[in-house]
C-alpha positions in Angstrom: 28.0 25.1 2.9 31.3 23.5 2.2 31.7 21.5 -1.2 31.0 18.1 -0.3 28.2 18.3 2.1 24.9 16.5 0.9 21.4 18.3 0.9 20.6 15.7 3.4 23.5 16.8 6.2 22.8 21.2 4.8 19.3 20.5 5.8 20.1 18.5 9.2 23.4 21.0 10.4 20.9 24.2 9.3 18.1 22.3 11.8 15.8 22.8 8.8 15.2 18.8 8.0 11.9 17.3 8.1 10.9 14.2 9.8 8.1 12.4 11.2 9.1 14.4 14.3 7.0 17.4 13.1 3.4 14.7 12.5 1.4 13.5 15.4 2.2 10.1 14.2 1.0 7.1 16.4 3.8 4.7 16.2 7.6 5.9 14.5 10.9 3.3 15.2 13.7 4.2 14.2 16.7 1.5 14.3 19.5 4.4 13.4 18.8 6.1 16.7 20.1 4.2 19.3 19.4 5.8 22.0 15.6 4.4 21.5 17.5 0.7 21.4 18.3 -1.5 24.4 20.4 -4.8 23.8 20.6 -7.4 26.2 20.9 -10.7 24.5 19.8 -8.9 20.9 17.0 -6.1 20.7 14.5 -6.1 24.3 13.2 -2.9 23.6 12.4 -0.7 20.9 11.0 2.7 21.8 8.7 4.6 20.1 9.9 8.0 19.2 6.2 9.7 18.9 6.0 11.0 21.8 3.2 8.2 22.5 5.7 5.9 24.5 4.3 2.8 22.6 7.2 0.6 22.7 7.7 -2.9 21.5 9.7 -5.1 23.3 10.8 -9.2 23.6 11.8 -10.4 27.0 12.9 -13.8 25.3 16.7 -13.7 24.7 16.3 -16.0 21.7 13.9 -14.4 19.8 15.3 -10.8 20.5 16.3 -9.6 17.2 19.3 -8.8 16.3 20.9 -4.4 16.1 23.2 -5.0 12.7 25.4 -1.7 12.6 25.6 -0.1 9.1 23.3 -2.6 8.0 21.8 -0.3 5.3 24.2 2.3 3.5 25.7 3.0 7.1 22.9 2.8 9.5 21.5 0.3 11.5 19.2 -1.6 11.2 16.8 -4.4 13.8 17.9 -7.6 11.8 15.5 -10.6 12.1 15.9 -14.9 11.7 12.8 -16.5 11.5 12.6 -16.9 14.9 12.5 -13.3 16.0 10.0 -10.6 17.1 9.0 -7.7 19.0 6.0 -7.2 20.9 3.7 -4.2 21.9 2.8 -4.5 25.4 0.0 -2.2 25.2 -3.8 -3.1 25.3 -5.3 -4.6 22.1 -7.3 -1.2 22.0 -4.7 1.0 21.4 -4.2 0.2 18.0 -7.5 -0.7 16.9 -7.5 2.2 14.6 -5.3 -0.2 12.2 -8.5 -2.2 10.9 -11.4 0.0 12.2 -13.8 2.5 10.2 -10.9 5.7 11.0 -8.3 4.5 8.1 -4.7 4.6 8.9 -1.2 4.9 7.4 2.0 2.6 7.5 5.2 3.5 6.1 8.6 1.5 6.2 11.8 1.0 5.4 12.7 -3.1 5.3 14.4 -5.8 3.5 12.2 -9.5 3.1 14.5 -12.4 2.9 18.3 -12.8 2.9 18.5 -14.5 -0.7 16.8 -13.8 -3.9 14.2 -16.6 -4.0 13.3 -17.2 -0.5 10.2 -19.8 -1.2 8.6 -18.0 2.1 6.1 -15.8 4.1 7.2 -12.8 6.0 5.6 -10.3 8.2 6.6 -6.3 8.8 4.0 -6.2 11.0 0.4 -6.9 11.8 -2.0 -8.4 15.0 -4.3 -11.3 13.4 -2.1 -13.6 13.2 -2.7 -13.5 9.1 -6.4 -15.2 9.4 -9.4 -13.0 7.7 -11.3 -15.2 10.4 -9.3 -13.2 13.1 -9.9 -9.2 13.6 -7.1 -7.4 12.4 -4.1 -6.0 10.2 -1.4 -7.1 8.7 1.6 -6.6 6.0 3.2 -9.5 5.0 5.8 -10.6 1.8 4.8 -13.7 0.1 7.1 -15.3 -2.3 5.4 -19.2 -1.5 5.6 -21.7 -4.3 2.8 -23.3 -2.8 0.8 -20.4 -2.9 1.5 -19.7 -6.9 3.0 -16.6 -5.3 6.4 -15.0 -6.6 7.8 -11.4 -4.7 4.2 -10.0 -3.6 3.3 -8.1 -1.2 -0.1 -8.6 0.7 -2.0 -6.5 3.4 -5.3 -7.2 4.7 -7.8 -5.3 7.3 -9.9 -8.5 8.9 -13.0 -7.9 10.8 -13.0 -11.3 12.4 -15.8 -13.3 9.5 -13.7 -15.8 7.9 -13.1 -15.0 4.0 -15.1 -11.5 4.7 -12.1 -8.4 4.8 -12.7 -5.1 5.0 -9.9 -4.7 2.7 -7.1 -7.0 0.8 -4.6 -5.5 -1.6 -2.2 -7.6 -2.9 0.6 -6.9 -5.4 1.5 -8.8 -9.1 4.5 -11.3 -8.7 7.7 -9.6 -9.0 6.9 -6.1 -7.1 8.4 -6.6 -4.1 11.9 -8.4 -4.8 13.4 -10.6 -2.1 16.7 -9.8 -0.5 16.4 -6.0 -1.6 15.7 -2.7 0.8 12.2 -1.3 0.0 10.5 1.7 1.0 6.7 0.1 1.4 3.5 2.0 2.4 -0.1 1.3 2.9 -3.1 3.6 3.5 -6.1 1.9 4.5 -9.5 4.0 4.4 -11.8 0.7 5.1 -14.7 2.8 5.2 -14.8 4.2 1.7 -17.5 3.7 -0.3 -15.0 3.1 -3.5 -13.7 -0.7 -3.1 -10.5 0.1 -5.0 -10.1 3.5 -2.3 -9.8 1.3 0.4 -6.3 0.4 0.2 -3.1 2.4 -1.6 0.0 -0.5 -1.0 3.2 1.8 -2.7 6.6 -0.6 -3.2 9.4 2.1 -3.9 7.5 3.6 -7.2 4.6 1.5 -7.8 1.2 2.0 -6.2 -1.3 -1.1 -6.4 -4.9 -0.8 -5.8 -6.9 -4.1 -6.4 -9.3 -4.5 -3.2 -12.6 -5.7 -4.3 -13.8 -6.5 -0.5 -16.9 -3.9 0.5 -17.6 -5.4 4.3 -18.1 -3.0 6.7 -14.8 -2.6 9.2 -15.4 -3.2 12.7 -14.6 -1.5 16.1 -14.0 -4.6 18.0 -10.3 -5.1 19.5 -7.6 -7.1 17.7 -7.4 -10.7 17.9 -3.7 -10.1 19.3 -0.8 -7.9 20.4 0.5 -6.1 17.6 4.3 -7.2 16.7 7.0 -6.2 14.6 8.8 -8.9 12.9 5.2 -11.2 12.9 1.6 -11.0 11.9 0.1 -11.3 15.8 0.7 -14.3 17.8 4.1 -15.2 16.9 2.7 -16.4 13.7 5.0 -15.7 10.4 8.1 -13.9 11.6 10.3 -12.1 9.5 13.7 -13.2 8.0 15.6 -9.6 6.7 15.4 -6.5 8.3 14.0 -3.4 9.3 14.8 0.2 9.4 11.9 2.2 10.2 8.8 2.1 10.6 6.2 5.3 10.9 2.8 4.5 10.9 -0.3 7.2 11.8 -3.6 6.9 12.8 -5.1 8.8 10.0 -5.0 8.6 6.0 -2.1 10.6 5.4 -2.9 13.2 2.6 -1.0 13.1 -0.7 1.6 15.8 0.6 2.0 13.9 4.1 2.8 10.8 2.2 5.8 13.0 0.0 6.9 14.0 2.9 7.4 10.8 4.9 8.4 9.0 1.7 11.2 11.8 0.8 12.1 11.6 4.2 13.0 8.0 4.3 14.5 7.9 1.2 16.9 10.6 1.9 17.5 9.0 5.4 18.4 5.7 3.8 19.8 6.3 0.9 17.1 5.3 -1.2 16.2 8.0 -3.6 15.5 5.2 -6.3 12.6 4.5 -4.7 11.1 7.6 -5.6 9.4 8.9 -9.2 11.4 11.1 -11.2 8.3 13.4 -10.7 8.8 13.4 -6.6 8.7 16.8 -5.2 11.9 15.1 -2.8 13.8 13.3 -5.5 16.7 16.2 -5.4 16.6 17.6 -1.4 14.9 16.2 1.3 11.8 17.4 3.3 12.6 20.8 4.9 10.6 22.3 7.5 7.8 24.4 6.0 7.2 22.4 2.6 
């Protein structure tokens, strides 16, 4: 390879990269390919790059976000306002595995607010409109003064009884900062018998495990659509961004999770966000690890 060239563009010109492309993932967006974007007023369609063809979309030119080009060390990125979201058009049941007994995995790529104390509520994504009394999942940033709450991150698998998850993790103040790209993940295995094994929440380095709740998930259908950019029913849209998103309807295994989180940070240029320890902290994924 000639001096100069990054692991990241050896790996992709020698076709030996890794990417989500080689999991059977359930849901992966991916704002720096645009051929999966269409713009009419801002963003009406996002497609899904699984293979699944689950693809969120927003009719509404208003409240279409917006494609920012090189919004994140050269790529673009879906920027939201407050106002925006995207919608999944497909039956409640198709992504009931979110909150149900099966466990799933969520990875992203995103930025929560577009100033460094925000004094607000955002949403990556989620379908219970950010009610324990709905059924449901959600991820949301939470930096409310009326809430006591200071840069957290919360995430939360309802089962439709309010005050009565399946599973809540929520970070310490100060683990998520606002205005700041984040690689996020959360496994959810609602079913284990372990309270604190029912939820992994990562931000960049740090892994918090503090769910207590032991209710039994459910197999009823979520309360709402899923969206991206809000928690279900146009409730608590997101100000910031987002880059990717990969989620899987499984709990990823410890080597999965390297891979998707090496991935991304080598994508985005975010290799920060991993521990000096990370098996993809000096080269990407390649095909075969």
């Amino acid at each position: 390879m000639p001096r100069g060239v990054s692991p990241l563009d050896e790996a992709r010109l020698q076709g030996r990269l890794w990417t989500p492309g080689q999991l059977r993932s359930a849901l992966w967006l991916d704002a720096a390919d645009l051929s999966t974007i269409s713009v009419t007023t801002g963003v009406s369609t996002w497609r899904d790059k699984s293979g699944n063809q689950r693809n969120f979309s927003q009719p509404t030119g208003g409240t279409q976000p917006t494609l920012t080009p090189n919004g994140l060390n050269g790529r673009p990125v879906l920027s939201f306002n407050g106002s925006q979201y995207l919608t999944s058009p497909a039956a409640a049941s198709t992504w009931k595995f979110l909150h149900d007994a099966n466990g799933s995995s969520v990875f992203a790529v995103w930025k929560a607010g577009n100033s460094s104390d925000p004094n607000a509520i955002y949403t990556l994504l989620g379908n219970n409109a950010g009610v324990s009394g709905n059924t449901g999942f959600y991820i949301v940033y939470d930096d409310r003064v009326s809430s006591s709450r200071n840069d957290r991150v919360l995430t939360q698998v309802s089962r439709g009884v309010s005050g009565n998850s399946a599973v809540q993790v929520q970070t310490v103040d100060g683990a998520h900062p606002a205005n700041v790209p984040t690689i996020i993940s959360f496994i959810s295995d609602p079913n284990n018998g372990t309270a604190a094994n029912r939820g992994f929440l990562r931000i960049n380095r740090t892994l918090t495990q503090t769910n207590v709740d032991t209710s039994a998930p459910v197999a009823t259908d979520a309360s709402f659509a899923l969206q991206i950019g809000a928690c279900g029913n146009n409730v608590l849209p997101l100000t910031g961004y987002i880059a990717e998103i990969v989620v899987l309807a499984s709990i990823a295994s410890a080597r999965v999770q390297q891979q998707i989180k090496g991935y991304l940070a080598w994508r985005w240029a975010l290799r920060e966000a991993l521990t000096a320890g990370h098996p993809f902290a000096n080269r990407p994924p390649l095909i075969g690890d």
